[in-house]
C-alpha positions in Angstrom: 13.0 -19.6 20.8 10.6 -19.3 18.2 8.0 -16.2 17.0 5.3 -16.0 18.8 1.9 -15.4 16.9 -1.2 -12.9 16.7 -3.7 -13.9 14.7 -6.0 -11.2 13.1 -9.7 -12.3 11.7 -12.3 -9.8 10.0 -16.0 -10.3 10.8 -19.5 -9.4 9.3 -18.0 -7.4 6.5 -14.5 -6.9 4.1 -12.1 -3.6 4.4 -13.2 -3.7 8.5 -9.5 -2.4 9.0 -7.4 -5.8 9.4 -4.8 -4.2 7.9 -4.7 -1.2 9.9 -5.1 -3.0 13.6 -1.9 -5.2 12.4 0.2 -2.3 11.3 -1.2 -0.7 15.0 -0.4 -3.3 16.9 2.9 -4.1 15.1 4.1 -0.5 15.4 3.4 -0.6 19.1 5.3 -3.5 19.6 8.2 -2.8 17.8 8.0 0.5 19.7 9.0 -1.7 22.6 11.4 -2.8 21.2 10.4 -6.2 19.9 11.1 -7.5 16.7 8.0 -7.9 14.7 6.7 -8.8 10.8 3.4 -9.0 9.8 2.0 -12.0 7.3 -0.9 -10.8 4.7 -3.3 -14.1 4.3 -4.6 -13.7 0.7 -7.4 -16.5 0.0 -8.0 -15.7 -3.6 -6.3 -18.2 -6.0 -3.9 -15.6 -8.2 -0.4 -16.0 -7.2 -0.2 -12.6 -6.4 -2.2 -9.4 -6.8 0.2 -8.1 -9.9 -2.3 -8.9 -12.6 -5.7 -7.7 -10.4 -7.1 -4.4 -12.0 -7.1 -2.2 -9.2 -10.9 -1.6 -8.4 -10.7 -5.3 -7.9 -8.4 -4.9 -4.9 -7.1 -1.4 -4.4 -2.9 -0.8 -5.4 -1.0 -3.1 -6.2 2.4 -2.7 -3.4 5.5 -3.7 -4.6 8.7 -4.7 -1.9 12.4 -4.2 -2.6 12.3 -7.6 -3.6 10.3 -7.5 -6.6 7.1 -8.9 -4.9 3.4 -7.7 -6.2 1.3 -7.5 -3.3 -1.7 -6.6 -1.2 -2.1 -3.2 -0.4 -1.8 -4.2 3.4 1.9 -4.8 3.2 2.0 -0.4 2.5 0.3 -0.4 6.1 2.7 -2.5 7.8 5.6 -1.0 6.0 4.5 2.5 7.3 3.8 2.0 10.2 6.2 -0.5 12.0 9.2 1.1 9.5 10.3 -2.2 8.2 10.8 -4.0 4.4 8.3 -6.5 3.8 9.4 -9.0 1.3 7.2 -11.5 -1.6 7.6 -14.0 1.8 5.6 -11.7 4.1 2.0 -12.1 1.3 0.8 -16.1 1.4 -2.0 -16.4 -1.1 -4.2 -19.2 -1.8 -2.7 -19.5 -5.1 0.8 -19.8 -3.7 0.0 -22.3 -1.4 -1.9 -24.4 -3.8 1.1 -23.9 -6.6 3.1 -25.2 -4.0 1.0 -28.3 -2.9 0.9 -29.3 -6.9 4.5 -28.6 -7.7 5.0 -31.0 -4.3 2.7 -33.4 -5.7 4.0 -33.5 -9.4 7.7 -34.0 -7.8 6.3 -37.4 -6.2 6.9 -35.4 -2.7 3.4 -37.2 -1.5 4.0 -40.5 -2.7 1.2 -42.8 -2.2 -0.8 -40.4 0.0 -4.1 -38.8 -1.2 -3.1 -35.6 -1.1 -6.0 -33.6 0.2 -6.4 -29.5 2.3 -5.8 -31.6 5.3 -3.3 -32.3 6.2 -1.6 -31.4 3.0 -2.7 -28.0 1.8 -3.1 -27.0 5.9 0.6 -28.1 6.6 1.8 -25.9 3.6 0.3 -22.7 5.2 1.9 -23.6 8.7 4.8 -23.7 6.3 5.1 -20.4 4.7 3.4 -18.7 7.9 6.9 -20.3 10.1 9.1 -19.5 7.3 7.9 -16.0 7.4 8.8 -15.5 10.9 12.2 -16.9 10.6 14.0 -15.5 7.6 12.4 -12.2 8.9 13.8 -13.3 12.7 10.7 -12.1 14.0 9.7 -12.6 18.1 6.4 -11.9 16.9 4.6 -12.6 14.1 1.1 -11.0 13.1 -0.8 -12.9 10.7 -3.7 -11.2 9.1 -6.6 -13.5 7.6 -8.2 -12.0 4.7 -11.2 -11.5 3.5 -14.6 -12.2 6.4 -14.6 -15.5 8.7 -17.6 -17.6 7.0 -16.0 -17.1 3.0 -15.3 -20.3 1.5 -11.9 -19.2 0.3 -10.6 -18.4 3.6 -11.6 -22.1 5.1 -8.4 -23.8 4.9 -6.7 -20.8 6.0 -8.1 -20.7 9.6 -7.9 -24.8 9.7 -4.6 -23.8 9.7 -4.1 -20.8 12.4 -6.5 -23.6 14.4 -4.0 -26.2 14.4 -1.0 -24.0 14.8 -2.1 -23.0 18.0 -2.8 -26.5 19.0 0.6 -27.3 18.0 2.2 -24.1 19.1 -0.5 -23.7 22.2 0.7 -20.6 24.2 2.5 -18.9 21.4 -0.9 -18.2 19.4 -3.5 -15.9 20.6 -6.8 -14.8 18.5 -7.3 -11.2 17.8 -11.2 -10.9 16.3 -11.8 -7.5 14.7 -15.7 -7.0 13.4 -18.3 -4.2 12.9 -20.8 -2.7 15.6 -23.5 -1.3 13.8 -25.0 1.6 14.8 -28.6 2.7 14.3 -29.2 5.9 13.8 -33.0 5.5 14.1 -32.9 4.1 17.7 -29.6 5.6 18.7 -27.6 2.6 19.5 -25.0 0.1 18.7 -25.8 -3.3 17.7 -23.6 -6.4 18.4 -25.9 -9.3 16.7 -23.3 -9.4 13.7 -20.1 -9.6 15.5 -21.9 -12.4 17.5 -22.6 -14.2 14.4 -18.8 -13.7 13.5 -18.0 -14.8 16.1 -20.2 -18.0 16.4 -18.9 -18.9 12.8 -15.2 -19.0 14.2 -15.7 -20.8 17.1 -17.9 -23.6 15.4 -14.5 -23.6 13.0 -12.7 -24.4 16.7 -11.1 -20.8 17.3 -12.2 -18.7 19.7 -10.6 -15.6 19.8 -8.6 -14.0 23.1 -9.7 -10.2 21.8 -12.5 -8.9 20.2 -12.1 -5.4 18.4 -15.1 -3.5 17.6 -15.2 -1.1 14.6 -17.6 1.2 15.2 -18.9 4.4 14.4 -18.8 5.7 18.0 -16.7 4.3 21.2 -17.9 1.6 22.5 -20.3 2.0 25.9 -19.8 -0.6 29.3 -22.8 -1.9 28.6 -22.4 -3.0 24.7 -18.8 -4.0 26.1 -20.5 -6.5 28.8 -23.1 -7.5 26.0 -20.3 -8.3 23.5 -18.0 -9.9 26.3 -21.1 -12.5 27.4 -22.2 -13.3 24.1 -18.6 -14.0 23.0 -17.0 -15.7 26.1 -13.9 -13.1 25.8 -13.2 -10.9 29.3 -14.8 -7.5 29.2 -11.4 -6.0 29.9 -10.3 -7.7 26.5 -13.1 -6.1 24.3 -11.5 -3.0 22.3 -13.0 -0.3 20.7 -11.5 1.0 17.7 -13.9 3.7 16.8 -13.7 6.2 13.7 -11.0 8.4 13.9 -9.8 11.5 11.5 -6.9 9.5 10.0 -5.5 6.0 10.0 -2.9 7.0 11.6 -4.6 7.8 15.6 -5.6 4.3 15.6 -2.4 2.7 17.5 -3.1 5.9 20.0 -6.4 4.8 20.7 -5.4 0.9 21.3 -2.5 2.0 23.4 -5.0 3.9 25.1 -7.2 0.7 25.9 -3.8 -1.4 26.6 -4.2 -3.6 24.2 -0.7 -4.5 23.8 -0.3 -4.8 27.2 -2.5 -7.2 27.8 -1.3 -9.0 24.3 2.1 -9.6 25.4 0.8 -10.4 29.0 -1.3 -13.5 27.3 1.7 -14.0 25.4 4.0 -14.6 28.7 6.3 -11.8 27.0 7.5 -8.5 29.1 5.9 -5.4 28.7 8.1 -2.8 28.3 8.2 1.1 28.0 6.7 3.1 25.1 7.8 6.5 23.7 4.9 7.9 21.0 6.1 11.6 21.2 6.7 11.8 17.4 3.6 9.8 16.4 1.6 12.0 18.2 3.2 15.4 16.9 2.9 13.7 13.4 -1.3 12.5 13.5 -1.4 16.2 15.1 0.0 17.2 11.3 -1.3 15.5 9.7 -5.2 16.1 11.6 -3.9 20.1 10.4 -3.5 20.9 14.4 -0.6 22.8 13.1 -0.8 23.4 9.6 0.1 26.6 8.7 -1.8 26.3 5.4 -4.3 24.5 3.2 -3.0 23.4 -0.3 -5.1 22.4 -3.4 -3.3 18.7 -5.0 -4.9 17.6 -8.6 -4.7 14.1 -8.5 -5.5 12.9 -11.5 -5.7 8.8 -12.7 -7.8 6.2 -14.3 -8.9 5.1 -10.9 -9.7 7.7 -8.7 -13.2 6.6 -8.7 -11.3 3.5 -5.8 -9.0 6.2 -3.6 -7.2 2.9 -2.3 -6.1 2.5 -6.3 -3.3 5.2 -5.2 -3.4 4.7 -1.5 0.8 4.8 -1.2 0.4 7.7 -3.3 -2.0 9.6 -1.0 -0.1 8.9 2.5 3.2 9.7 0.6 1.5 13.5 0.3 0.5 13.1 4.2 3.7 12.4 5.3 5.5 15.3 3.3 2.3 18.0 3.8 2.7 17.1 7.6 6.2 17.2 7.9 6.2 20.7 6.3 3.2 21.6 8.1 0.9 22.4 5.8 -2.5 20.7 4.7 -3.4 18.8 1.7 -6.6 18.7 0.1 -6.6 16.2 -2.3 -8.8 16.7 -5.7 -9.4 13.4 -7.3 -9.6 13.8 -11.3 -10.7 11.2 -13.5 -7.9 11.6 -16.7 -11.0 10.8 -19.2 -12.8 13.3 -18.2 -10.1 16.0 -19.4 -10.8 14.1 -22.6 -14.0 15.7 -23.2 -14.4 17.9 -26.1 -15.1 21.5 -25.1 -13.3 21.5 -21.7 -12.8 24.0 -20.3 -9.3 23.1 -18.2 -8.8 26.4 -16.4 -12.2 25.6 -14.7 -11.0 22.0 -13.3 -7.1 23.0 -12.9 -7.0 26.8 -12.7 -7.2 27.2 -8.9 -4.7 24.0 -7.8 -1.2 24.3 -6.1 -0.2 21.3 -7.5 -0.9 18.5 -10.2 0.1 14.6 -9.8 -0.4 12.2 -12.9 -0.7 9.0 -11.1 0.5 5.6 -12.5 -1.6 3.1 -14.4 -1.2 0.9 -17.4 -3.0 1.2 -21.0 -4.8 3.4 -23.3 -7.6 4.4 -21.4 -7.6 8.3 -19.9 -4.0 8.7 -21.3 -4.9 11.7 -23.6 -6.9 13.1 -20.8 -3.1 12.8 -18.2 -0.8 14.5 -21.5 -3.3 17.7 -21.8 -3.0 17.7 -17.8 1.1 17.7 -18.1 0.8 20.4 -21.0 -1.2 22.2 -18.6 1.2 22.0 -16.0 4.1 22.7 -18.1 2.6 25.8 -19.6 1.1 27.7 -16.5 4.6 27.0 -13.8 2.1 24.6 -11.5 4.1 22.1 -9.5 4.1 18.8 -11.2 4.5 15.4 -10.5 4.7 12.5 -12.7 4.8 8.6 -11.5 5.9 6.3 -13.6 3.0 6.1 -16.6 2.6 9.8 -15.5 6.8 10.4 -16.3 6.5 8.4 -19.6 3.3 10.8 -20.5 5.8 13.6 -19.9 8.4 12.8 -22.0 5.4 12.3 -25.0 4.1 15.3 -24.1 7.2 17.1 -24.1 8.2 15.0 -27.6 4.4 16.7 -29.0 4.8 20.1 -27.9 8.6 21.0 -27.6 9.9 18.8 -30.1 6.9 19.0 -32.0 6.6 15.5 -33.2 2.7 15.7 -33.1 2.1 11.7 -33.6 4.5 11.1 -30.7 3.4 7.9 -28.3 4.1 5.2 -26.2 4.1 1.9 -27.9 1.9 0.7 -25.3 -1.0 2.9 -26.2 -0.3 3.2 -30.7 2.1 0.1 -31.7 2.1 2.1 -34.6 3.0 5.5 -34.1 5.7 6.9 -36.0 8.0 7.9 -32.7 7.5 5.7 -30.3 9.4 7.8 -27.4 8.3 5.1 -25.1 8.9 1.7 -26.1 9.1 -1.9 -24.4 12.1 -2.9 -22.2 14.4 -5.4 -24.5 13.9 -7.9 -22.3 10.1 -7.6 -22.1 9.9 -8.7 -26.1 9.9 -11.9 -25.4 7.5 -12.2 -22.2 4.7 -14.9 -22.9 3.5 -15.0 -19.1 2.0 -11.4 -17.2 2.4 -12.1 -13.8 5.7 -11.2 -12.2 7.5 -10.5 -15.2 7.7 -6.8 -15.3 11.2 -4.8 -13.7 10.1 -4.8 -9.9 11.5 -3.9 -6.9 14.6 -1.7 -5.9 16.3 -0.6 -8.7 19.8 1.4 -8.4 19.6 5.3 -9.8 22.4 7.4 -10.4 21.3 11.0 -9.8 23.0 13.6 -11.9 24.7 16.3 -9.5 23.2 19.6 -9.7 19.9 19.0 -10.7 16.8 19.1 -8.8 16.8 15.5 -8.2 20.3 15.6 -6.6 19.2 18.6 -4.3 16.5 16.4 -3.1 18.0 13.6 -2.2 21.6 14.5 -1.5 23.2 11.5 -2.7 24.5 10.2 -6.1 22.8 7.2 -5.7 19.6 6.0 -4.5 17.7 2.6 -4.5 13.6 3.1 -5.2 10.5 0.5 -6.2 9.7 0.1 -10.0 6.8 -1.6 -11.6 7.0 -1.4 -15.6 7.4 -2.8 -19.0 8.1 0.3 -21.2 10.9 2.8 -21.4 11.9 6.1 -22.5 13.6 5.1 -26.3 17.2 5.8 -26.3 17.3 6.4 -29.9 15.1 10.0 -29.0 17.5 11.1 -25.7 19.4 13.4 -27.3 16.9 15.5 -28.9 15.0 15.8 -25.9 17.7 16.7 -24.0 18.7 19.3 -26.9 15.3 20.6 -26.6 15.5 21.2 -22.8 14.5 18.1 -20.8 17.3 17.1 -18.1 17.7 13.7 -17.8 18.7 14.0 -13.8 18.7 10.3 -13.1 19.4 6.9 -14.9 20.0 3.5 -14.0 23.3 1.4 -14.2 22.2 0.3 -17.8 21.0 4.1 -19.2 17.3 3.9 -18.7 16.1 7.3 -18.2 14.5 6.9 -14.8 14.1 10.9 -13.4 13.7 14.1 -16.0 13.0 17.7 -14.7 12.5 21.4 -16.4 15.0 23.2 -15.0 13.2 26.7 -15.9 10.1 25.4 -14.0 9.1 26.4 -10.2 8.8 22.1 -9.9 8.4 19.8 -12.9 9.2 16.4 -12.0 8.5 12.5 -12.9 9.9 9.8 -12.4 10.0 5.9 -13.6 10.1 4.7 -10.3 7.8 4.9 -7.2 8.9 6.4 -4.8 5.6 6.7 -2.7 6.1 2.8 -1.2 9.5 3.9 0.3 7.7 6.9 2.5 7.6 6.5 5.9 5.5 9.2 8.5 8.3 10.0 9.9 10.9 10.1 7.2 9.0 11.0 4.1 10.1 10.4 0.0 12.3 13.4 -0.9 10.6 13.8 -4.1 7.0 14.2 -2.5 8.5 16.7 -0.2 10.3 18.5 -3.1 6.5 18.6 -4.5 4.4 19.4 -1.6 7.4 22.2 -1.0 6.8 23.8 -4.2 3.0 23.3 -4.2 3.0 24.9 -0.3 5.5 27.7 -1.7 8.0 27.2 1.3 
């Protein structure tokens, strides 16, 4: 038997919470023991989201495999607890790279090749391969981007004629915003109306309707909603604004939306045990925290939270497993750059400090006087991957005190380039996908903090770079203190720790796309440990 398919569409505005009503409804399902994958429907025409700047589209979430994609595919991964891989992210770029290649093999010999049927059948493609090599019974596919863009036309041609191909195996999930108006004190459904008008003059009309709104919905906006849009009233959802993320599959199993999903679907229901989601949204909501910690987060693109979204639920997971309560302080790294500053001030008070990933010159000053900070006043510290190369130049300035130390990446020119390119980045003429992605074996040196937190010699986590520590300077820095506690099968340095410090970690890799709620990153918990002072 083939997958069966749930199609999610946004309505009357972007960033409605697609993404989190699929990971919901996936993490329901698979909690009944089904076996589910989700498919991210990109309509923009980059291959994938690897060479996007990250206010463009939020982070950029990389799978074992080595894919670049949509921050979605972090939401899925946390919450159903399953690999997505570079199959599970169809962009319009992929599909039309496809359709040419096709075309310039003499595939479509003699046809005008046109979107349809050509460019239509190549999404029903990649959508069925998806659910196959995955062996998924069910397959949610998410439609981004807002039903009435351009981009996302040929996308729900598609979904329309897979379900007249595939007929009771495709139901429409509709998910758009109720506005409410605070100067008359109600909700208004003329926008999801006009949402949902637009899909069915496309010839979809969808089997559920979930309203985001600011407030639960009322029977009487739910009968409004259900006769405007010819969907039963007891198939209208609310999915209203919760504390975290994280409560919304509580509230849709509260509604029995999945129920009535699989019901449509001709597929059993079957029993559901959410005992440890509902002790862990209790955590992380501070029910039972038994303290509130101060985290300096501090990037190039805090002024877009989603820029380090992995890196922020990573902290939720390991604050609530420990029980304590993070407040997050978001710091942008040029503003440390400022000349007076008065760092004490900004960083005096915090439990902890992060220095978050993020390519080029800009703010990079700003992270090193933050590590130096760190280093020099015992505060827990973290450092991803630009924020562990920063480290080692920090540490290279003022331990070693080679003063011009640098990257490569920010001065070509510098005299000790501690950080330098990857050999076999010299020669890379194209940007996208070319960098070392995806799971990458470490070997963690025993006894060392590393080792302690995660118990094994080896360990398998996400990369996303072109530059390395240089070789030709690891044994001066290791003279001069730094322990290299983890390296890969080649010698790249990918973990170094201070020893003599209450927690002063980075790493290469990043570890924040591996978290799960329920089984959080070691080295997060290792931080928020130290930060919490437990």
């Amino acid at each position: 038997m083939g997958s069966k398919y749930i199609v999610v569409t946004g309505g009357v505005l972007s960033s409605i919470g697609k993404g989190t009503l699929v990971a919901s409804m996936g993490l329901l399902l698979k909690r009944r023991g089904y076996n589910v994958t989700a498919v991210k429907i990109d309509p923009y025409i980059n291959v994938d989201a690897g060479t996007m700047n990250p206010y463009m589209h939020g982070e950029v979430f990389v799978t074992d495999d080595g894919a670049e994609t949509d921050l979605d595919l972090g939401h899925y991964e946390r919450f159903m607890d399953v690999n997505m891989t570079k199959y599970n992210n169809i962009t319009a770029g992929k599909v039309y790279f496809e359709v040419i290649k096709k075309e310039r093999e003499g595939k479509y010999l003699g046809q005008t090749v046109q979107i349809i049927p050509h460019v239509t059948d190549q999404i029903k493609d990649m959508i069925r391969y998806a659910a196959n090599i995955n062996n998924a019974e069910i397959t949610l596919v998410e439609i981004g981007g807002t039903v009435g863009d351009i981009e996302s036309l040929p996308f729900l041609e598609a979904v329309r004629q897979l379900k007249l191909e595939e007929e009771d195996n495709v139901i429409f999930v509709h998910i758009a915003l109720v506005e409410y108006l605070r100067t008359t004190g109600e909700l208004k459904t003329k926008p999801l109306q006009h949402s949902v008008q637009e899909l069915r003059r496309i010839g979809i009309q969808p089997d559920f309707i979930v309203a985001r709104s600011i407030l639960p919905l009322d029977d009487e906006t739910r009968r409004k909603i259900a006769l405007f849009t010819n969907v039963k009233v007891d198939n209208i959802i609310s999915s209203y604004d919760v504390q975290t993320p994280y409560e919304v599959p509580l509230i849709l199993e509260k509604q029995g939306l999945v129920t009535k999903v699989l019901n449509k679907l001709k597929l059993q229901d079957r029993p559901i045990d959410l005992t440890d989601w509902i002790n862990f949204v209790n955590n992380v909501k501070g029910i039972n925290s038994k303290k509130i910690i101060n985290i300096a987060l501090i990037g190039k693109y805090t002024k877009l939270k989603d820029s380090y979204i992995s890196i922020k639920e990573a902290i939720y997971h390991a604050a609530a497993h420990l029980g304590v309560k993070p407040n997050l302080i978001w710091i942008e790294s040029t503003e440390l750059e400022k000349d007076p500053i008065n760092l004490d001030e900004i960083l005096g008070k915090v439990d902890g400090i992060i220095v978050l990933p993020g390519f080029g010159s800009r703010g990079a000053e700003g992270k090193i006087k933050a590590i130096k900070y760190a280093r020099e006043r015992n505060i827990p510290f973290l450092g991803i991957c630009f924020g562990f190369q920063l480290s080692v130049v920090e540490f290279a300035r003022n331990v070693l005190g080679l003063k011009e130390a640098n990257s490569m990446e920010i001065d070509p020119n510098t005299p000790h380039p501690v950080i330098t390119l990857l050999d076999n980045q010299k020669n890379v003429t194209q940007l996208g996908g070319t960098m070392r992605l995806g799971a990458q074996k470490i070997i963690i040196k025993e006894g060392t903090i590393a080792h302690k937190l995660y118990g094994k010699n080896i360990v398998y986590e996400r990369h996303r770079h072109r530059y390395e520590v240089n070789p030709a300077y690891v044994d001066i820095l290791q003279k001069a203190g730094l322990v290299i506690s983890g390296v890969s099968e080649n010698g790249l340095v990918e973990i170094i720790e201070l020893p003599s410090h209450r927690f002063f970690v980075a790493t290469q890799a990043h570890p924040e796309f591996k978290s799960r709620p329920t089984s959080p990153s070691p080295i997060y918990l290792g931080f928020i440990r130290a930060a919490a002072g437990i």
